[in-house]
N, C-alpha and C positions, 0 to 999 in steps of 0.2 A: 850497151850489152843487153844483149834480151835472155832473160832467166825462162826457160821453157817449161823446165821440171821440177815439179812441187819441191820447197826445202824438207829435208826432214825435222818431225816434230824432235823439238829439243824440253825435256821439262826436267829441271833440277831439281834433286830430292830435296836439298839441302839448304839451297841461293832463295833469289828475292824472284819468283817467274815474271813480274813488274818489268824488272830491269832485265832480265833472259830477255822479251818481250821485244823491249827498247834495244839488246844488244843486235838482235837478229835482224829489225827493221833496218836500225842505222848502218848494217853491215848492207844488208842488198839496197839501201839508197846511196849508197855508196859507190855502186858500178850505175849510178846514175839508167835507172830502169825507165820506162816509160811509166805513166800515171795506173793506167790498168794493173799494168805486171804488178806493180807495186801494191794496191788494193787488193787484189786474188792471192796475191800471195802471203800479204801480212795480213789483212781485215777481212779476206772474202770469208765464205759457207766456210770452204778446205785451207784458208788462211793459218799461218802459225798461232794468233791469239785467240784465235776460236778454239782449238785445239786445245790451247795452255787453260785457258779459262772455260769449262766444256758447262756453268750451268747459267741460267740465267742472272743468279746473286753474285756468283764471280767473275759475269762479263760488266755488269752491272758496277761492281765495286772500281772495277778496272777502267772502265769508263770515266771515270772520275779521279783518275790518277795522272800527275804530274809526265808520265811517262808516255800514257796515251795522250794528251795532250800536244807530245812532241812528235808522235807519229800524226798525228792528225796537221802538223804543221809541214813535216815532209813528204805528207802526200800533197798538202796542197801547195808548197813548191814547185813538184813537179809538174802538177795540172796547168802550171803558171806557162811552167816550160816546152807543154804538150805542143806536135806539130796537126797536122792536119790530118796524117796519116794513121793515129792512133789507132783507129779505131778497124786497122785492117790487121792487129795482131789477134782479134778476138771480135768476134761477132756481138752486134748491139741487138740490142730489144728494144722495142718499142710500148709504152704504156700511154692508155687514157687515163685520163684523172678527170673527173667531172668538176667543177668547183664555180663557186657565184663569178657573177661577171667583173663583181668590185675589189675579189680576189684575183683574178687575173690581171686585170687593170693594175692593182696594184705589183706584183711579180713584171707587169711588163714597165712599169716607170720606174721600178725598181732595177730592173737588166739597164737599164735606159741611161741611169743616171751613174750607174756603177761602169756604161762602157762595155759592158758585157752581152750575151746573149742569153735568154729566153733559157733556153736549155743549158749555159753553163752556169746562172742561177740556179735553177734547177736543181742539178746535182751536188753543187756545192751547201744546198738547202738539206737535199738527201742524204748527204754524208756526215752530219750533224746529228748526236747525240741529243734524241729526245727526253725526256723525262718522263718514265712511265704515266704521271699523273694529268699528265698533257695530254695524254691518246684517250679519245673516247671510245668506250666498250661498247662493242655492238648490239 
């Protein structure tokens, strides 16, 4: 099923937005979406959980919860399940990233030995929750 039009934002005055969260995802992974559809529209910028969680201390907290956890595990189901065509439901971008050679080196024996490709390391790297204290300040 291809979902083309944004869900509407749902946030409970009263419920857990946690499990709102978890209900919304699991309901559209359910009509089995492509990997994209499913990241734009649960995790993207206009995704449902950015919305529910609108400040950095609430994406933050949510990041760390049992729930996203499980979204994080049905997205990466589906990228399992992705065809080849994915990527003609929504236009890719291209990024350089500069990095030493002994990190590339590394990222590519690492695609190597996982079976994988270059770039679906990559993203599966990108799509992973950092730890603020990780990222170095400019």
């Amino acid at each position: 099923m291809e979902v083309t039009q944004t869900m509407p934002t749902i946030i409970p005055m009263n419920g857990d937005r946690k499990q709102e969260a978890y209900r919304v995802a699991n309901e559209l992974y359910a009509h089995n979406p492509d990997w994209v559809t499913f990241f734009r529209e649960i995790l993207g910028v206009d995704g449902i959980v950015r919305r529910m969680f609108g400040t950095p201390d609430e994406m933050a907290s949510f990041e760390t919860s049992a729930e996203y956890a499980e979204i994080q595990q049905m997205l990466a189901k589906l990228r399992e399940k992705s065809g080849s065509d994915e990527n003609d439901r929504e236009p890719t971008r291209v990024i350089t990233v500069r990095m030493p050679k002994s990190l590339h080196e590394s990222l590519r024996q690492e695609a190597h030995s996982r079976r994988t490709s270059m770039n679906k390391l990559c993203i599966s790297k990108l799509l992973q929750v950092i730890s603020e204290d990780l990222i170095p300040a400019e």
